[in-house]
C-alpha positions in Angstrom: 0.0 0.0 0.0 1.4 3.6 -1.1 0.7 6.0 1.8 -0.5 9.5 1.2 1.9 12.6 2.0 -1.3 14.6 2.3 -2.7 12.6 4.6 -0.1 12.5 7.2 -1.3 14.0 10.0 -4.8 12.1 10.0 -3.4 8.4 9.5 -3.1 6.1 11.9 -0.6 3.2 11.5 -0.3 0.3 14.3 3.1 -1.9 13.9 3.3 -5.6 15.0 6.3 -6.5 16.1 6.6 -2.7 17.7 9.7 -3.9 19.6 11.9 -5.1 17.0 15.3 -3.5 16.5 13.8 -2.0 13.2 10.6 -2.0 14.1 10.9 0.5 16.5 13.1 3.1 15.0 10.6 2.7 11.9 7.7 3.7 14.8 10.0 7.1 15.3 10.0 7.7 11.9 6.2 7.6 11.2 5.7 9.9 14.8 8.2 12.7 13.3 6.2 12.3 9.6 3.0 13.3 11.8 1.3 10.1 12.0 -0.5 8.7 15.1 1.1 5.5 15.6 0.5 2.8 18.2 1.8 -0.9 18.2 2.0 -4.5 20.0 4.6 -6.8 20.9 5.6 -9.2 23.7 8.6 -8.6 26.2 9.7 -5.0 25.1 13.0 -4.5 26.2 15.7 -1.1 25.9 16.8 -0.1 23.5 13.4 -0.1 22.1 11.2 0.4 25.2 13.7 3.0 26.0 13.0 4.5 22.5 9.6 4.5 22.3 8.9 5.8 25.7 11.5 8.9 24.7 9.2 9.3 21.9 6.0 9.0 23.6 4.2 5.9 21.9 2.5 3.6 23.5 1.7 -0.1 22.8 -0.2 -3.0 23.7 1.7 -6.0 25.5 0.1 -8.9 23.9 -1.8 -9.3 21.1 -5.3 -9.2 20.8 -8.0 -8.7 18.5 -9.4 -5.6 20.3 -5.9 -3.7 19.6 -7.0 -3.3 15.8 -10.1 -0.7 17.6 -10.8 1.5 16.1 -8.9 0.0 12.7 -5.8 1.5 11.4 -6.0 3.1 8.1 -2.5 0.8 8.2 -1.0 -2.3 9.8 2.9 -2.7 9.2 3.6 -6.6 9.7 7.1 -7.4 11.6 8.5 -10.7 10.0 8.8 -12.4 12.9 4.9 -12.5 12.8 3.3 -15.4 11.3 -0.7 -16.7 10.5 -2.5 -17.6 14.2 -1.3 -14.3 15.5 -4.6 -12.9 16.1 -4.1 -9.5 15.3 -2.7 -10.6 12.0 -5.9 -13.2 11.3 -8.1 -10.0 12.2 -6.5 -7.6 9.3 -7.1 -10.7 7.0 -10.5 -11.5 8.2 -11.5 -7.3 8.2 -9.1 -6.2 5.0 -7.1 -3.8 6.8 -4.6 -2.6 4.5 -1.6 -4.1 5.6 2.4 -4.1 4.6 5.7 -5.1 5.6 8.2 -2.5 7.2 10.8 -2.7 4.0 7.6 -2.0 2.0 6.7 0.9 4.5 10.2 2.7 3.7 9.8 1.4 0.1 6.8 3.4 -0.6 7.1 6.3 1.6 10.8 7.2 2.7 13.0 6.5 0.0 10.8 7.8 -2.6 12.6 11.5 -3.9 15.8 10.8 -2.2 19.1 9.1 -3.4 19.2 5.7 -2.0 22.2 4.6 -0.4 21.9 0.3 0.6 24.8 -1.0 2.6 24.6 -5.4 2.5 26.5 -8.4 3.4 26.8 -10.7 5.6 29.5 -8.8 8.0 30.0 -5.0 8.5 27.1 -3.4 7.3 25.9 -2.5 10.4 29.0 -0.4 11.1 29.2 0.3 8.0 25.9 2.0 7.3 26.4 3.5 10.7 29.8 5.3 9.8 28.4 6.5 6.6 25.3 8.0 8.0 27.8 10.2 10.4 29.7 10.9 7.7 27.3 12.5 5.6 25.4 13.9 8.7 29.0 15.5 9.7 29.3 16.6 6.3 26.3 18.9 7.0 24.4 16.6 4.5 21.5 15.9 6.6 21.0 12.0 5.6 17.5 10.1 6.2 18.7 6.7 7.4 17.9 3.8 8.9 20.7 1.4 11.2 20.1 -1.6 12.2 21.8 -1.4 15.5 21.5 1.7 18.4 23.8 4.1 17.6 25.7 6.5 19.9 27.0 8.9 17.5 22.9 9.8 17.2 22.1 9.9 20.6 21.6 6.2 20.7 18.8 6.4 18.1 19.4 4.6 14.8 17.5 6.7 12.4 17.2 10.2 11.5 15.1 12.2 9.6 17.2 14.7 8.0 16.0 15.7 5.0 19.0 16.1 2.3 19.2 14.0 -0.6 20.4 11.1 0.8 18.5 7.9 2.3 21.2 5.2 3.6 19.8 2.1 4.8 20.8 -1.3 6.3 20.1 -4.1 3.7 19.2 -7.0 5.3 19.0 -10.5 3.1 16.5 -11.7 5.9 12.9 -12.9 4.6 10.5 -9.7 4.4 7.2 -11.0 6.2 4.9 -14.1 6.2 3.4 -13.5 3.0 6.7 -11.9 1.2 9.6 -14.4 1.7 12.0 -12.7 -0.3 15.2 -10.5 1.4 14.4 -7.1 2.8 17.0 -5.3 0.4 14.9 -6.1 -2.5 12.6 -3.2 -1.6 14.9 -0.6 -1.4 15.9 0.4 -4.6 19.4 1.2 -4.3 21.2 4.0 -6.6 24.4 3.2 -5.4 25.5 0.0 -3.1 28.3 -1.5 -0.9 28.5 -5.1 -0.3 30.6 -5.8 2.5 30.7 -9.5 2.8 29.1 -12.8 1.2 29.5 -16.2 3.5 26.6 -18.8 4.1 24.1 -17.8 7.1 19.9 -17.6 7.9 20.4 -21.5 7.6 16.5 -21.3 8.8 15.9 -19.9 5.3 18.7 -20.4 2.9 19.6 -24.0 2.1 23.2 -23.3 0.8 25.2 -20.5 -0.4 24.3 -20.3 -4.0 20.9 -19.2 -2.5 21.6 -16.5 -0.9 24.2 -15.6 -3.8 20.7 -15.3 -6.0 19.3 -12.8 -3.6 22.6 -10.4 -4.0 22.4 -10.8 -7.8 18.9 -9.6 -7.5 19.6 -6.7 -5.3 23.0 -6.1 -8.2 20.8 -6.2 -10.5 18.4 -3.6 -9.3 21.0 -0.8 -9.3 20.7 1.9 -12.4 23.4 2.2 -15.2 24.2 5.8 -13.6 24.6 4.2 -10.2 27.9 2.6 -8.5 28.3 -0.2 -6.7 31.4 -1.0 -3.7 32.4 -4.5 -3.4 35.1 -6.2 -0.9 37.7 -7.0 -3.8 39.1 -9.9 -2.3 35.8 -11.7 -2.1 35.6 -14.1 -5.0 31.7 -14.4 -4.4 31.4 -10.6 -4.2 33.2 -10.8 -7.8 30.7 -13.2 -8.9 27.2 -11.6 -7.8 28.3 -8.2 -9.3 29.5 -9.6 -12.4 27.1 -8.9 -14.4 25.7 -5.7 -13.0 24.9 -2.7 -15.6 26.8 0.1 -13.5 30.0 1.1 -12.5 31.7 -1.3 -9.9 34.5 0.0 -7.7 36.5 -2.6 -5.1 38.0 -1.7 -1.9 40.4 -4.1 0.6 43.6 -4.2 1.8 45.3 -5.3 -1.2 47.0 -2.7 -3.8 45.4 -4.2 -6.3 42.0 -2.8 -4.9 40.6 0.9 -6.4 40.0 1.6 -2.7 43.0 0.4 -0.6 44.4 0.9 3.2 47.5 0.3 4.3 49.7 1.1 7.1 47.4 0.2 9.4 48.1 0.3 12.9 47.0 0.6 16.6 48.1 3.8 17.9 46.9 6.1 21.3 43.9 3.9 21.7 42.2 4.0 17.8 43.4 2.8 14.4 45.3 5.1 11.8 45.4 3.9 7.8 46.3 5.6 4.8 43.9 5.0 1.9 44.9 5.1 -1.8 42.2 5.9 -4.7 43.8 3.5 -7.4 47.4 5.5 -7.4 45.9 8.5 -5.7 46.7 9.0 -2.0 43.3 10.2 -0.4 44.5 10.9 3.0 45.5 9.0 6.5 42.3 8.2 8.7 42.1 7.3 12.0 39.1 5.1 14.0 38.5 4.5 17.4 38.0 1.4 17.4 40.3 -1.7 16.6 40.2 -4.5 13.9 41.3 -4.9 10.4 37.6 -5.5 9.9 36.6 -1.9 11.0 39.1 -0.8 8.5 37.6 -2.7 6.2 33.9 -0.8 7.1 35.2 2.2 7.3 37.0 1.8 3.9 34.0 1.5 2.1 32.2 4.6 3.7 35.1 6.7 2.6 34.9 5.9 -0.6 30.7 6.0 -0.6 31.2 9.4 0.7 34.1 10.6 -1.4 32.2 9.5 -4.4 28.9 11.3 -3.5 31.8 14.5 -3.1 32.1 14.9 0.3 35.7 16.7 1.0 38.6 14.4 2.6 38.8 16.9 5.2 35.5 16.2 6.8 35.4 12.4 6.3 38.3 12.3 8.4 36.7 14.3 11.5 33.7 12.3 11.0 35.9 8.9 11.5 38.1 10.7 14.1 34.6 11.1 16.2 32.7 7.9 15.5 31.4 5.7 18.3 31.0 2.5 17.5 27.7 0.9 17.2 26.0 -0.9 20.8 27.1 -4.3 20.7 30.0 -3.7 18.7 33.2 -4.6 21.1 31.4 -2.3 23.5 33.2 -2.1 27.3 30.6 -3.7 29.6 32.4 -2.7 32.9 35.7 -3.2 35.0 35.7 -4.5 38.4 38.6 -5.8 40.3 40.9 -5.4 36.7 38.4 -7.8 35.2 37.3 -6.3 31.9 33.9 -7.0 30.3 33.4 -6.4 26.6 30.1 -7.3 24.5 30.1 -8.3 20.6 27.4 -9.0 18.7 29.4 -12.0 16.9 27.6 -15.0 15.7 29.5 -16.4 13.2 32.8 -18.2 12.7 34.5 -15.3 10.9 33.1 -12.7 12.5 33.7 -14.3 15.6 37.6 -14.6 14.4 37.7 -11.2 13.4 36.4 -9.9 17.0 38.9 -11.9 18.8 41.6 -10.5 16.8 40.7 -6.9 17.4 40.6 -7.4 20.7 44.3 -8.8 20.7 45.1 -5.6 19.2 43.6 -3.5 21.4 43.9 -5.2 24.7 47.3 -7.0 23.9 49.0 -9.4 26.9 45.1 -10.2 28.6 43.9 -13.4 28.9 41.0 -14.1 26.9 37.8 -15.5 28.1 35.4 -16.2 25.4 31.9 -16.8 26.3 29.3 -17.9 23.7 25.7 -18.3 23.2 24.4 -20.5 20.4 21.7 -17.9 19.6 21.1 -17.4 16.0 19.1 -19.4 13.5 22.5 -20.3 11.6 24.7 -20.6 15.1 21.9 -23.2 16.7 22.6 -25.7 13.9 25.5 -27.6 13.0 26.0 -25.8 10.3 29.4 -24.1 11.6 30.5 -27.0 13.8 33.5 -27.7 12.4 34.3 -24.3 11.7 33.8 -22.2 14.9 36.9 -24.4 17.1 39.4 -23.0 14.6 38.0 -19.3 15.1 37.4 -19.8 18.8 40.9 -21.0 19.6 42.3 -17.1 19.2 40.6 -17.3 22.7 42.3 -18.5 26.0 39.3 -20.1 27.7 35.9 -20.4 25.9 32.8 -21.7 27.9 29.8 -22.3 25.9 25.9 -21.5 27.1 23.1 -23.3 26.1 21.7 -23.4 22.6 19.2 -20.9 22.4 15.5 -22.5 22.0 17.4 -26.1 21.5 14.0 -28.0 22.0 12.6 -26.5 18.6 16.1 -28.9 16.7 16.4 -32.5 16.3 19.5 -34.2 17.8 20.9 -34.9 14.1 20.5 -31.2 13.4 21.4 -29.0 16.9 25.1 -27.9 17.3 26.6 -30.1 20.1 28.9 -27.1 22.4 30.3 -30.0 24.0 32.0 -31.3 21.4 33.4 -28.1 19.7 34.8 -27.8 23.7 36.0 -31.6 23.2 37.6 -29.9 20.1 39.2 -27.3 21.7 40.5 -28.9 24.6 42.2 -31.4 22.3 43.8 -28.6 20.7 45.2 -27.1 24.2 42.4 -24.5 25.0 40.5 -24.6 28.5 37.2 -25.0 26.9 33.6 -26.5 28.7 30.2 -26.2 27.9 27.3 -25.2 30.9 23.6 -25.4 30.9 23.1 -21.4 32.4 24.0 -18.3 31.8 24.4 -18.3 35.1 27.0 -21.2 35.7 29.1 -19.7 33.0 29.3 -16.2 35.7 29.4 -17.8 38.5 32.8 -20.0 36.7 34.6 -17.1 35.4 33.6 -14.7 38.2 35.8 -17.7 40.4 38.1 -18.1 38.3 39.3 -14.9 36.7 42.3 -12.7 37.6 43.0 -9.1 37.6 44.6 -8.0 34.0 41.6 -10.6 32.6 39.3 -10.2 29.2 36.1 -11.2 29.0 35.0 -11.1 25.7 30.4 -11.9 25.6 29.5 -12.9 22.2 25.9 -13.2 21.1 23.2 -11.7 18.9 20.9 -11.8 21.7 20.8 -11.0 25.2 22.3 -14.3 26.6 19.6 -14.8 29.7 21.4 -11.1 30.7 25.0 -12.9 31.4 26.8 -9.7 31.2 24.7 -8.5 34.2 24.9 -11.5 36.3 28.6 -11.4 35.9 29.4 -7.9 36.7 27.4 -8.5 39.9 29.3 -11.6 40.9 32.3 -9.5 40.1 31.8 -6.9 42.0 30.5 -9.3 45.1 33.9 -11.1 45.0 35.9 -8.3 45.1 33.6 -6.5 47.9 32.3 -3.8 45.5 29.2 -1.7 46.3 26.6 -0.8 43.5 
């Protein structure tokens, strides 16, 4: 359904799924465009309850039939929503106009701007997020849309800015119950980065070739005027954009790259690269943050924003002042010289990549890698074999629970103790626990001053990080 600019201020739109991490920001965006907005969900936690509270809309815990009175003039379906919700049987049984959030910012928000679509299957959170504070430095005043909270904006993850820009978060996650196809497909990019291409969403995507389709889809959407970023040392990225009808441009860490960094290193607490445009030197740029993949990210948002002519000068004071997204090797607390980091990690190489920034950054600590088994690829056995090479950059990795395990088979749920089997045989301390809670109460005995603890998980792993802080600061005597 196309929405109505000149109706704004009457409509009425009510979002399912209010408490999603794009749901919600997508809720702020409809209450600064002038429309009433109300919503339901289950278990609302920050950021989004702390979100939608800020902005002052309310929602229904639950859902229920009666919710839908008086009827929206439209219902926006989250897509973890499915038939039997009854909300969603009542739009079908009364014909409320109804749509999928993509479709929402398909046919209202990107519409008249210049859409800017960051994808793959690492980075493009950070990455969209370091472009949008680029061009919002710039004095460009981006629309965009993050999919992770970020504290450059005040902890919000859109904005409304009105300039010719819209830079969105392409996400090759199904749509919605009745549109199975990746978000990204609706957003009509004129120009696009693609960061990464590995196998993932094993709930969806049977192999890699599949989800290889999707991104030649999304390729082949972009116009001949457009441009399109890839990681030049991915032979898949290679592939997808073969055949694409605009200019392509590559980026890495190799010379052989039209975007390329080099002399990277860790210096005064952030990381300092040059970067070369083909044989032109562009300028050295530094980032708080540590990890060859973050120079990777932030690689591809200089040379977004230096092709959309925004001056060296300012996309180095942009980088210079970027905070990294939540969740992103974000310091948890200290107590007793015990250091507690979060990452939002979930798969082998992006787990690899995370444990080798923070050897960079916090060089000489011992490691503690805890894990949850959260996501819909991570659950499986998919990455079995995989995640004990990536995992052994760690000094002691203890496993949680697999998230929601009774929903797998035996044949097809990912066994923690035997990747720690596999780890210990390889000279790690490594054990599997059935808690959240065992794993802190284990580390919080057994940890030393100078220690990492590194908390990896897309999800909020039964609210570890807080349990261990507490026992932390218990042991060592430490009053909240």
């Amino acid at each position: 359904m196309k929405i109505s600019a000149q109706k704004t201020a009457a409509q009425h739109v009510h979002l399912l799924g209010i408490g999603g991490a794009a749901m919600a920001p997508v809720a702020g965006m409809l209450k600064e465009r002038g429309f009433h907005v109300t919503g339901t969900d289950v278990n609302v936690y920050p950021p989004a309850s702390t979100l939608l509270h800020s902005l002052g809309i309310s929602w229904n815990e639950g859902y229920r039939e009666q919710n839908l009175t008086p009827a929206p003039d439209l219902v926006v379906v989250g897509n973890a929503l499915s038939r039997g919700n009854p909300e969603i049987e009542h739009v079908l049984d009364e014909k409320i106009p109804y749509c999928s959030m993509p479709q929402l910012l398909e046919d209202y928000f990107i519409p008249g701007h210049r859409s800017i679509v960051i994808a793959g299957t690492h980075g493009k959170t950070t990455t969209t997020a370091m472009t949008a504070w680029i061009f919002h430095s710039a004095g460009r005043k981006p629309d965009f849309l993050i999919g992770g909270v970020a504290p450059n904006f005040g902890d919000r993850s859109y904005g409304l800015g009105g300039g010719e820009e819209f830079i969105v978060e392409g996400d090759e996650y199904d749509t919605a119950f009745f549109d199975k196809g990746p978000k990204f497909l609706h957003y009509h990019p004129d120009e696009l980065i693609l960061t990464s291409l590995e196998y993932d969403h094993a709930d969806i995507y049977p192999d890699l070739a599949s989800i290889a389709l999707q991104f030649r889809r999304l390729v082949n959407l972009v116009p001949r005027r457009g441009r399109i970023l890839i990681w030049g040392e991915s032979r898949e990225l290679q592939e997808v954009a073969a055949k694409a009808f605009c200019r392509i441009e590559t980026f890495g860490l190799t010379p052989e790259c039209h975007w390329f960094a080099g002399d990277i290193a860790w210096q005064d607490e952030a990381t300092v690269f040059r970067v070369a445009d083909r044989d032109r030197e562009v300028g050295q740029f530094r980032i708080p943050m540590a990890g060859r993949h973050n120079v990777m990210d932030a690689l591809a948002a200089i040379a977004m924003a230096h092709g959309r002519g925004v001056e060296t000068e300012a996309i180095q004071r942009a980088l210079a002042s970027f905070q990294s997204v939540r969740k992103r090797m974000e310091i948890k607390g200290e107590v007793g010289g015990v250091l507690v980091v979060e990452d939002f990690a979930h798969h082998p190489t992006a787990i690899r990549l995370t444990l080798e920034g923070a050897r960079t950054r916090w060089p000489g600590r011992k490691i503690w890698a805890a894990v949850e088994p959260r996501s819909n690829t991570m659950r499986r056995k998919v990455f079995q074999d995989a995640l004990p090479e990536s995992l052994a950059l760690a000094d002691a990795i203890l496993f949680g629970p697999v998230n929601r395990a009774q929903l797998l088979g035996d044949e097809e749920r990912l066994s923690p103790d035997l990747i720690a089997e596999s780890l210990r045989a390889s000279g790690r301390e490594s054990r599997a626990f059935e808690s959240a809670e065992a794993i802190a109460e284990h580390i919080a005995s057994n940890a030393a001053p100078g220690d990492l603890v590194l908390v990896m998980s897309n999800g909020g792993f039964d609210g570890f990080t807080g349990k261990l802080l507490e026992k932390l600061k218990s042991r060592a005597g430490v009053h909240a």
